[in-house]
N, CA, C and O atoms as a DFTB+ gen file, in Angstrom:
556 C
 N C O
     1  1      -9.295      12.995     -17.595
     2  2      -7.891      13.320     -17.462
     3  2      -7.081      12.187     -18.097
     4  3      -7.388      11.004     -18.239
     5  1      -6.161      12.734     -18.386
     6  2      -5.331      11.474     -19.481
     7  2      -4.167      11.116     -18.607
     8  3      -3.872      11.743     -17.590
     9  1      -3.285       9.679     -19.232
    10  2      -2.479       9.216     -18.362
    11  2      -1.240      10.317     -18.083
    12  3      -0.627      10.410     -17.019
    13  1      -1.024      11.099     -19.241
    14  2       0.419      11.916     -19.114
    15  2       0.088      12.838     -17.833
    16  3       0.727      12.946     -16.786
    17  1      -0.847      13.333     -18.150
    18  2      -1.413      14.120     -16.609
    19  2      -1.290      14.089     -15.548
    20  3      -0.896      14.978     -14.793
    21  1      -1.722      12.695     -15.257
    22  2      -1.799      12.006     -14.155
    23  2      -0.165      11.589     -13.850
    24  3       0.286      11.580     -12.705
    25  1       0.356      11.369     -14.625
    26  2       1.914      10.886     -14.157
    27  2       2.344      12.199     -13.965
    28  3       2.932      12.252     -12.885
    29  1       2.311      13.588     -14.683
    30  2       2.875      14.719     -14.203
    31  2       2.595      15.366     -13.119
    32  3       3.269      16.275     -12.633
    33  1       1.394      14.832     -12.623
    34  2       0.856      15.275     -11.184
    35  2       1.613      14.692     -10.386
    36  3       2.223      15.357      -9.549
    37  1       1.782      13.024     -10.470
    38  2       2.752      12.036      -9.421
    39  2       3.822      13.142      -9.100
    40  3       4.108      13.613      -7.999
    41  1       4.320      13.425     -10.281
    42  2       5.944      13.861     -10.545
    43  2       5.915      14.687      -9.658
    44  3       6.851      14.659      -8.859
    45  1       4.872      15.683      -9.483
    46  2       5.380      17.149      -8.843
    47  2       4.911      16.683      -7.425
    48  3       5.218      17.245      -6.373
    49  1       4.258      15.762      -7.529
    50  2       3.671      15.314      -5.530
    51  2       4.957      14.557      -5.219
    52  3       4.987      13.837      -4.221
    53  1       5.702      14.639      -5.774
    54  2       7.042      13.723      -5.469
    55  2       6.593      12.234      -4.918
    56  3       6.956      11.863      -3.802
    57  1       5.775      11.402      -5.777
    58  2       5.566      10.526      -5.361
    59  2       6.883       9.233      -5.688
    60  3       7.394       9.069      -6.796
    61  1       7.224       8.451      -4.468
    62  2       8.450       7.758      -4.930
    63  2       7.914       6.463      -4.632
    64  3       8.747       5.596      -4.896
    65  1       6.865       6.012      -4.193
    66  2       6.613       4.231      -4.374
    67  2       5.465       4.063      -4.491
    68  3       4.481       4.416      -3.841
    69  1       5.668       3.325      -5.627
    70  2       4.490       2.494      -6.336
    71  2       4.501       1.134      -6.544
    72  3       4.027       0.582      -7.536
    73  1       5.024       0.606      -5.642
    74  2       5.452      -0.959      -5.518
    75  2       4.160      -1.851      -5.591
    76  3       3.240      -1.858      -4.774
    77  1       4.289      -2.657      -6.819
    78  2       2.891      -3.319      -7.108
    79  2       1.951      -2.500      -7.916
    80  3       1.222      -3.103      -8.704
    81  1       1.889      -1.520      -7.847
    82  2       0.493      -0.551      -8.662
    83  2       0.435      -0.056      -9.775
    84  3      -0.395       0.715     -10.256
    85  1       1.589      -0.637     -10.312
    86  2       1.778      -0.037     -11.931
    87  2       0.091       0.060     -12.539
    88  3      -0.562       1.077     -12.776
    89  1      -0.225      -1.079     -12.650
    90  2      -1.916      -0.932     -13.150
    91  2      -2.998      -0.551     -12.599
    92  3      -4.052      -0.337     -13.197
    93  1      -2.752      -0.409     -11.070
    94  2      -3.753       0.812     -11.179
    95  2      -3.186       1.996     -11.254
    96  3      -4.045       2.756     -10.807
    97  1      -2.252       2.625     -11.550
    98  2      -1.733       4.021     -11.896
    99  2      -2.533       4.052     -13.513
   100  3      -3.502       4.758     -13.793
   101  1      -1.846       3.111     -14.422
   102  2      -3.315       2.999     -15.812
   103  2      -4.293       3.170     -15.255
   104  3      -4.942       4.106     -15.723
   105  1      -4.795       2.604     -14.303
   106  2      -6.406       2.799     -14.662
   107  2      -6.552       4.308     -13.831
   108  3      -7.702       4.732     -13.943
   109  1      -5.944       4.923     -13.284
   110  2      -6.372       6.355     -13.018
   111  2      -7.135       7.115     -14.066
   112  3      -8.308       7.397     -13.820
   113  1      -6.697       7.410     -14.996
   114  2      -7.678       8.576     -15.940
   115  2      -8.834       8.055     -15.962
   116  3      -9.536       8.806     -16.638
   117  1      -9.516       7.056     -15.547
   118  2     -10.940       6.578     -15.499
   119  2     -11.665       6.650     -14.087
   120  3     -12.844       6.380     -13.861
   121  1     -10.646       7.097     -13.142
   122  2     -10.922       7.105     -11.600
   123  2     -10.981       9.070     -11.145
   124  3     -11.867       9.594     -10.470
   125  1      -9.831       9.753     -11.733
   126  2      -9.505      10.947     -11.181
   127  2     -10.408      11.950     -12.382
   128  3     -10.410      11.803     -13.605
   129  1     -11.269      13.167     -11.417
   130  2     -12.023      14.121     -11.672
   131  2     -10.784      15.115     -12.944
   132  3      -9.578      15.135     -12.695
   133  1     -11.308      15.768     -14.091
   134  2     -10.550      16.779     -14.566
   135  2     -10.354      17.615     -13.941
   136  3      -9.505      18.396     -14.371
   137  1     -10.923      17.899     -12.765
   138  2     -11.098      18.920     -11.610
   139  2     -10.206      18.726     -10.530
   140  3      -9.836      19.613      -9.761
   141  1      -9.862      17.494     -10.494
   142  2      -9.333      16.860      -9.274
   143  2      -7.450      17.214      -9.800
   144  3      -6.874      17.455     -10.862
   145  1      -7.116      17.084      -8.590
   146  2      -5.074      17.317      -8.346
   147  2      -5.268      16.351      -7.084
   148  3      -6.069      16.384      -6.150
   149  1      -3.780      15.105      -7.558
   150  2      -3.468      14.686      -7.329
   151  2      -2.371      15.380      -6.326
   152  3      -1.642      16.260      -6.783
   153  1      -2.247      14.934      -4.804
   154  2      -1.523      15.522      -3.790
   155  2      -0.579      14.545      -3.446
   156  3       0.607      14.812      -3.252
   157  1      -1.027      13.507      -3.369
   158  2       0.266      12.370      -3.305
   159  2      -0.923      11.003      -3.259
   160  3      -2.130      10.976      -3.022
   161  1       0.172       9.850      -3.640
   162  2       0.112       8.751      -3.422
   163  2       0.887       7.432      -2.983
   164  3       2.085       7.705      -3.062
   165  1       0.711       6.065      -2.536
   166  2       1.564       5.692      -2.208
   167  2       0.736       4.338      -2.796
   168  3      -0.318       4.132      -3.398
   169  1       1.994       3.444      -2.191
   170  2       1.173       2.225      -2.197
   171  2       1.281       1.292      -0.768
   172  3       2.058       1.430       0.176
   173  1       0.543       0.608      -0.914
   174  2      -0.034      -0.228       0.163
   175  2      -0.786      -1.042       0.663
   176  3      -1.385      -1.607      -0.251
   177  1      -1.265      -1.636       2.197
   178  2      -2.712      -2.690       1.606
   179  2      -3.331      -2.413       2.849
   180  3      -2.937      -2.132       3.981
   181  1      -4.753      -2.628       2.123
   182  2      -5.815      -2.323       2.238
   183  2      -7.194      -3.123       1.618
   184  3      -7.792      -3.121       0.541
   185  1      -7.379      -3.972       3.255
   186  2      -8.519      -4.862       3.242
   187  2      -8.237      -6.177       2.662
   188  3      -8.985      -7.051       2.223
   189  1      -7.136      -6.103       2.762
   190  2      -6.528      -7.862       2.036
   191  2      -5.772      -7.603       0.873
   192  3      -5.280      -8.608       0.357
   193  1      -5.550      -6.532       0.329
   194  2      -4.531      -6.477      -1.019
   195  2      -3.952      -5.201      -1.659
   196  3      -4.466      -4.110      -1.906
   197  1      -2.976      -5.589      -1.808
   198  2      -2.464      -4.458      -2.101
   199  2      -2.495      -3.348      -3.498
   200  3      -2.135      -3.456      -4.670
   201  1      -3.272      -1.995      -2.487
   202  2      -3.536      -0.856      -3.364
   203  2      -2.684       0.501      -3.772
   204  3      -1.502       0.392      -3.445
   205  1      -2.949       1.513      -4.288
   206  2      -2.625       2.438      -4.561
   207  2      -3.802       3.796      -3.849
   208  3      -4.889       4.313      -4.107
   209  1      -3.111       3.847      -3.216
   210  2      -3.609       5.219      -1.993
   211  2      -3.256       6.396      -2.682
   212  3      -2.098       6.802      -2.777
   213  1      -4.485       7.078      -3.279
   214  2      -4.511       8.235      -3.715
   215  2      -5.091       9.609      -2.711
   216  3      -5.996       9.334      -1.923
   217  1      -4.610      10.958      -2.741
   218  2      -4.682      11.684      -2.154
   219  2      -5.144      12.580      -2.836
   220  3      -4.190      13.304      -3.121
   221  1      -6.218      13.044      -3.355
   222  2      -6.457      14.152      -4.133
   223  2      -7.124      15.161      -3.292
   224  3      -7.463      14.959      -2.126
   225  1      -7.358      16.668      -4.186
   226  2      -7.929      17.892      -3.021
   227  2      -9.291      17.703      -2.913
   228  3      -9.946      18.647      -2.471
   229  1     -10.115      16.215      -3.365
   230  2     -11.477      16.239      -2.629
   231  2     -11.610      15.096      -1.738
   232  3     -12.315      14.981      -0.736
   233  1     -10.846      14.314      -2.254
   234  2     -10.955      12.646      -1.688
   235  2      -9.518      11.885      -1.751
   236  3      -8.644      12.036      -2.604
   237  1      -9.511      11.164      -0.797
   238  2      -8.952       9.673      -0.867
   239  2      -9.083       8.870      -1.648
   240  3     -10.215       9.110      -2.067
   241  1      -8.585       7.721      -2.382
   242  2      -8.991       6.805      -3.326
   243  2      -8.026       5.393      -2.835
   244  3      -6.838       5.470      -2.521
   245  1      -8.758       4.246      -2.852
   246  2      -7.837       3.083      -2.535
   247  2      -8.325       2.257      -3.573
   248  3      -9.397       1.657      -3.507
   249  1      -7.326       2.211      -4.800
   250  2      -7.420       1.252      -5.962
   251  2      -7.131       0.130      -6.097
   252  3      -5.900       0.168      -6.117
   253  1      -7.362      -0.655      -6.183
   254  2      -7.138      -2.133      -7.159
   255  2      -7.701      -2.883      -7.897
   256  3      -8.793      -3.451      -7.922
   257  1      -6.611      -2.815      -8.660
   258  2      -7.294      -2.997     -10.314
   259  2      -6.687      -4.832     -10.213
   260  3      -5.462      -4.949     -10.197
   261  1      -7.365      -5.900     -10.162
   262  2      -7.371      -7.069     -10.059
   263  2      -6.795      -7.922     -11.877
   264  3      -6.994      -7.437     -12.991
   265  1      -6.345      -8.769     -11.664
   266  2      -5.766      -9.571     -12.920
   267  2      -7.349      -9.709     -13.674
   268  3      -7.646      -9.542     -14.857
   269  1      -7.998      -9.984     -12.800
   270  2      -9.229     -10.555     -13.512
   271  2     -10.842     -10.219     -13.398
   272  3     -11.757     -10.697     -14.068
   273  1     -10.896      -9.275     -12.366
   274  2     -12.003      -8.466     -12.006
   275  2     -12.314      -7.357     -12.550
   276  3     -13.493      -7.105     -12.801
   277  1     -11.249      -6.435     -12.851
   278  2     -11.090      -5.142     -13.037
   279  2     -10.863      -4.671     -11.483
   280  3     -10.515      -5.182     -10.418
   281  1     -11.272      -3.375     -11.993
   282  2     -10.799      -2.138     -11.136
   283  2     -12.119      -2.134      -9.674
   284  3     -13.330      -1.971      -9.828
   285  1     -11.442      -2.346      -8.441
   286  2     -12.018      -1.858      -6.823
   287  2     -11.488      -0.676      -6.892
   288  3     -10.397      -0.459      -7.420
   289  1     -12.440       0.457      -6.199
   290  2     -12.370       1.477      -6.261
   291  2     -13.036       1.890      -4.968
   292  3     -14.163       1.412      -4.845
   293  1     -12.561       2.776      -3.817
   294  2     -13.129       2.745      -2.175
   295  2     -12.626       4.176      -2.069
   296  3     -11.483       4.520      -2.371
   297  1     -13.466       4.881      -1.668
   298  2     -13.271       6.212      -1.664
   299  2     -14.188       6.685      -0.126
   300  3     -15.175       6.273       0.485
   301  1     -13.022       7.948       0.035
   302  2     -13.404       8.629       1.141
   303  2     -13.574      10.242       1.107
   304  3     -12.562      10.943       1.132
   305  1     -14.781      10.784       1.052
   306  2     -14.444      12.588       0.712
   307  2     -13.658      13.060       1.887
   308  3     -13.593      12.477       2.969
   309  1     -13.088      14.135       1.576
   310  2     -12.183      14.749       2.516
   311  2     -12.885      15.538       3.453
   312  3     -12.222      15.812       4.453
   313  1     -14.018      15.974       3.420
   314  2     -14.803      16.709       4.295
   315  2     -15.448      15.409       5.128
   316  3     -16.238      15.917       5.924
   317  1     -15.459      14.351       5.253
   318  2     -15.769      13.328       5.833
   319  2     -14.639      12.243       6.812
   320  3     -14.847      11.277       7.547
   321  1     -13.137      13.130       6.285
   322  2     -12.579      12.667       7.422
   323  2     -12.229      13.199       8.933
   324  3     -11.584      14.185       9.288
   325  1     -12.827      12.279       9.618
   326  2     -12.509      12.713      11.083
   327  2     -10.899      13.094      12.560
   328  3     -10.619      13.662      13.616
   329  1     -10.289      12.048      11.227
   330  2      -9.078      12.049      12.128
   331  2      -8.144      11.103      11.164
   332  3      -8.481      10.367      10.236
   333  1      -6.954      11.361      11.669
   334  2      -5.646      10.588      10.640
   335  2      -4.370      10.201      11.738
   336  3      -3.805      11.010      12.475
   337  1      -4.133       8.971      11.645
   338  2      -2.814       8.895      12.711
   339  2      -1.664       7.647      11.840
   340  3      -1.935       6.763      11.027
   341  1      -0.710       7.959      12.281
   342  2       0.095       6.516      12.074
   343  2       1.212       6.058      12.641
   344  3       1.967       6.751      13.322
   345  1       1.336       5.092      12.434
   346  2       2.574       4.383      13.417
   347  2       3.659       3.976      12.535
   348  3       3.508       4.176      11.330
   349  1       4.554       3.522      12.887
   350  2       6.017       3.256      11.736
   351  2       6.500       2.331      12.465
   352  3       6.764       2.584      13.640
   353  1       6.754       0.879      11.857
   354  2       7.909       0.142      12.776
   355  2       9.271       0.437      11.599
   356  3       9.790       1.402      11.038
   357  1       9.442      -1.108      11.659
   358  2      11.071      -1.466      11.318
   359  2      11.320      -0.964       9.708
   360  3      12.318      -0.376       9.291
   361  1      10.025      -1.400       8.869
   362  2      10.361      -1.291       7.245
   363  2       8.666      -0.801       6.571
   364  3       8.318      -0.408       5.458
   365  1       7.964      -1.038       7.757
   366  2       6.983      -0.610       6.856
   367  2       5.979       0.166       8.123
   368  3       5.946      -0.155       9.310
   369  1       5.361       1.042       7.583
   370  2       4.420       1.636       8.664
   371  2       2.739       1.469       8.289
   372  3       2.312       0.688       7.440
   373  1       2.010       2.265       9.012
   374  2       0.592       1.903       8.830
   375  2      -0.335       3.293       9.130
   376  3      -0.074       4.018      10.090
   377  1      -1.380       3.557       8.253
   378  2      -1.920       4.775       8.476
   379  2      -3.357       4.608       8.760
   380  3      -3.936       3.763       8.078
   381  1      -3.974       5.193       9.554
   382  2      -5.870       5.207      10.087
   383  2      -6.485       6.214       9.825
   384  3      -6.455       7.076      10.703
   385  1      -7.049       6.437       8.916
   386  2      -8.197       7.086       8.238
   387  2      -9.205       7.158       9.257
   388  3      -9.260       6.015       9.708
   389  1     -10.337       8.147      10.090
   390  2     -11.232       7.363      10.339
   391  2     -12.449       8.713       9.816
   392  3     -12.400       9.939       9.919
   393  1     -13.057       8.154       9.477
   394  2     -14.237       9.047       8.882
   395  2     -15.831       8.015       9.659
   396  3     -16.147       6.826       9.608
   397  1     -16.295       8.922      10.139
   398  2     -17.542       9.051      11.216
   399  2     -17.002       7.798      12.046
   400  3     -15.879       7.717      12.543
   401  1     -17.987       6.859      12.101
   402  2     -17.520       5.656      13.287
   403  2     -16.524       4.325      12.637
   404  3     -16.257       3.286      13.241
   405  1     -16.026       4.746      11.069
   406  2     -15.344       3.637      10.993
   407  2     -13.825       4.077      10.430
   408  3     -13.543       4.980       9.642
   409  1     -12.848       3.010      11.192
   410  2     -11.465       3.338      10.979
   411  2     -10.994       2.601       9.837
   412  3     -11.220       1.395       9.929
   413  1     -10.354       3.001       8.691
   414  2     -10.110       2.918       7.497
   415  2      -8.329       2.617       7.738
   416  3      -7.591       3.583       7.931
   417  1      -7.803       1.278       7.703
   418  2      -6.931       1.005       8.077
   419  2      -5.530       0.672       6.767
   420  3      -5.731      -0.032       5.777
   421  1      -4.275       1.304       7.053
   422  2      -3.694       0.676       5.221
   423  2      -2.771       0.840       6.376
   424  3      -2.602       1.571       7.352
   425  1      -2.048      -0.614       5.549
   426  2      -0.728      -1.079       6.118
   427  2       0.319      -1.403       5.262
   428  3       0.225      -1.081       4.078
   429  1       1.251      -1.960       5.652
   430  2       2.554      -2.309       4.616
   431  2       3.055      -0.655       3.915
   432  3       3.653      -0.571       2.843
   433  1       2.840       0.021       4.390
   434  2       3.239       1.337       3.835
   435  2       5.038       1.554       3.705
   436  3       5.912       1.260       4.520
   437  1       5.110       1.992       2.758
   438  2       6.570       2.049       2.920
   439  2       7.333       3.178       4.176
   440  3       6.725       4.248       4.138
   441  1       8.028       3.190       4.824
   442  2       7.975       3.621       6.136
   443  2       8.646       5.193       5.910
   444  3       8.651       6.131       6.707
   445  1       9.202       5.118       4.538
   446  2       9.636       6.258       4.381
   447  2       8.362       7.674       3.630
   448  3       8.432       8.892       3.463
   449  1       7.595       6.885       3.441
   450  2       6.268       7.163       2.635
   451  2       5.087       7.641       3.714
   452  3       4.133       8.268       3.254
   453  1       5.132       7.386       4.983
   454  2       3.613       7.194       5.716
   455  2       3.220       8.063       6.383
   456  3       2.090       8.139       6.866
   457  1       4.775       9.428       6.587
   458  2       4.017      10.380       7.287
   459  2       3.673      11.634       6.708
   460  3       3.247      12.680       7.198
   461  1       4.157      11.040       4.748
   462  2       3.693      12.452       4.060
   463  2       2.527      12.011       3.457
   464  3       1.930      12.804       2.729
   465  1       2.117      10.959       3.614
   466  2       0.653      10.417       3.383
   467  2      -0.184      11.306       4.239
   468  3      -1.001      12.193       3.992
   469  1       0.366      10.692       5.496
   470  2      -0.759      10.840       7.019
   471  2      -0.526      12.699       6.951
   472  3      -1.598      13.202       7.287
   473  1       0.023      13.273       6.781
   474  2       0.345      14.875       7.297
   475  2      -0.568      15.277       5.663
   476  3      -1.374      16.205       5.714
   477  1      -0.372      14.542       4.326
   478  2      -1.268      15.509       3.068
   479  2      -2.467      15.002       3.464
   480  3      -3.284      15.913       3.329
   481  1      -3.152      13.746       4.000
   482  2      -4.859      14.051       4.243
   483  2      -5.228      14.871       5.332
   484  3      -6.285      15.503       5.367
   485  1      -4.275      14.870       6.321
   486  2      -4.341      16.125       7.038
   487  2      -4.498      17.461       6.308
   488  3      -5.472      18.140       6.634
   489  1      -4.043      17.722       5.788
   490  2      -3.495      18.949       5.368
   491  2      -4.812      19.548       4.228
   492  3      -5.242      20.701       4.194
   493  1      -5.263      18.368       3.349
   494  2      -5.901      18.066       2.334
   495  2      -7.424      18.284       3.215
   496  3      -8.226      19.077       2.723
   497  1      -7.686      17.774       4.136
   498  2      -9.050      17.615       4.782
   499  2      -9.371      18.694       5.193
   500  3     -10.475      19.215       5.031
   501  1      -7.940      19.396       6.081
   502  2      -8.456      21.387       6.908
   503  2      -8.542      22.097       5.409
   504  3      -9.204      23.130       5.513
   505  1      -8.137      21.900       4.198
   506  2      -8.227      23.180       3.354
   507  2      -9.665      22.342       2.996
   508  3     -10.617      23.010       3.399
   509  1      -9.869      21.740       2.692
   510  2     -11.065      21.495       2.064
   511  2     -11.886      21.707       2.634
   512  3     -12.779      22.122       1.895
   513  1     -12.277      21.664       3.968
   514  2     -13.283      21.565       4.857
   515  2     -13.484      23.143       5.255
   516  3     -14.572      23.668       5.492
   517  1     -11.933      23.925       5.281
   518  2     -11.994      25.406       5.348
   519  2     -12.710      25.331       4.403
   520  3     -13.874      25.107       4.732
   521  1     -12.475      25.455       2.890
   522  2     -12.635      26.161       1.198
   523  2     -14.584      25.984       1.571
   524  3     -15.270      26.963       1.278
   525  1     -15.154      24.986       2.064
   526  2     -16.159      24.706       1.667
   527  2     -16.619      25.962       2.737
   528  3     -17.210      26.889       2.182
   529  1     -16.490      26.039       3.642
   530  2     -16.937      27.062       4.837
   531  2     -16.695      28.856       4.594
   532  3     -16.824      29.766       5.413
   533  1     -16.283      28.902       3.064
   534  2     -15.829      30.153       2.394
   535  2     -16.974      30.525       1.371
   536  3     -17.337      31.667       1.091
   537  1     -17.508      29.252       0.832
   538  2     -18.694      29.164      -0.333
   539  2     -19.710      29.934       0.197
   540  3     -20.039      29.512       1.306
   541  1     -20.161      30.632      -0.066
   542  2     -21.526      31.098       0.216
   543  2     -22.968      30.161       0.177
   544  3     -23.223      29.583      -0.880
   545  1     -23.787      30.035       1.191
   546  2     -25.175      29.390       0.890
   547  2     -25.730      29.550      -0.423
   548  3     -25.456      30.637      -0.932
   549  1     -26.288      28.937      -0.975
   550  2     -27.193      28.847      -1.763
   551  2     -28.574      28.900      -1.553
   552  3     -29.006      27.778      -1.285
   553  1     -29.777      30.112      -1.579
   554  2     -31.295      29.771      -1.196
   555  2     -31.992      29.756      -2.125
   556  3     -33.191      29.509      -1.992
């Protein structure tokens, strides 16, 4: 998938903060499936630094693309998440992922940003987890 793509997907997920993530938004077309739609993203941190929280219709993605490492890349399938909650204080809020026994924690969220995060992996996880329960077996 190419970068124009990927920014026209942002566009229509009405994504409005990307504070810090300009570069990993570049490095997306090397991260996101041709298959894959982008549902929203935000930015935020996660595990000590601050990423770009992607929402697509199979998976989660938490990017950072480093000055000097390249690109961290931490992914969660959507049929593997168990539960989603979040809290909001004064300016920034915080969202919990938790898929089987471990809670997947992103903070610094922009507060206006965290509950259309937390409500699309919701939302993103029942269709997916339905769609797959529609497929027919394979023998």
């Amino acid at each position: 998938m190419d970068l124009e793509t990927i920014i026209k997907q942002l566009e229509k997920a009405n994504v409005t903060d990307t504070f810090g993530t300009k570069k990993e938004i570049k490095a997306l077309p090397e991260i996101i499936n041709d298959d894959e739609t982008i549902l929203y993203a935000t930015s935020g941190f996660f595990k000590g630094n601050t990423v770009l929280i992607v929402c697509t219709d199979s998976r989660i993605l938490f990017i950072d693309k480093g000055l000097i490492y390249g690109v961290k890349s931490y992914e969660i399938p959507l049929d593997m998440v168990n539960g989603v909650s979040y809290s909001i204080g004064l300016v920034f809020g915080k969202v919990s992922v938790v898929n089987g026994a471990i809670t997947n924690e992103i903070d610094n969220i922009d507060k206006k940003t965290v509950n259309i995060l937390a409500d699309t992996i919701k939302k993103a996880a029942n269709d997916y987890k339905n769609n797959q329960q529609l497929v027919p077996m394979q023998i």
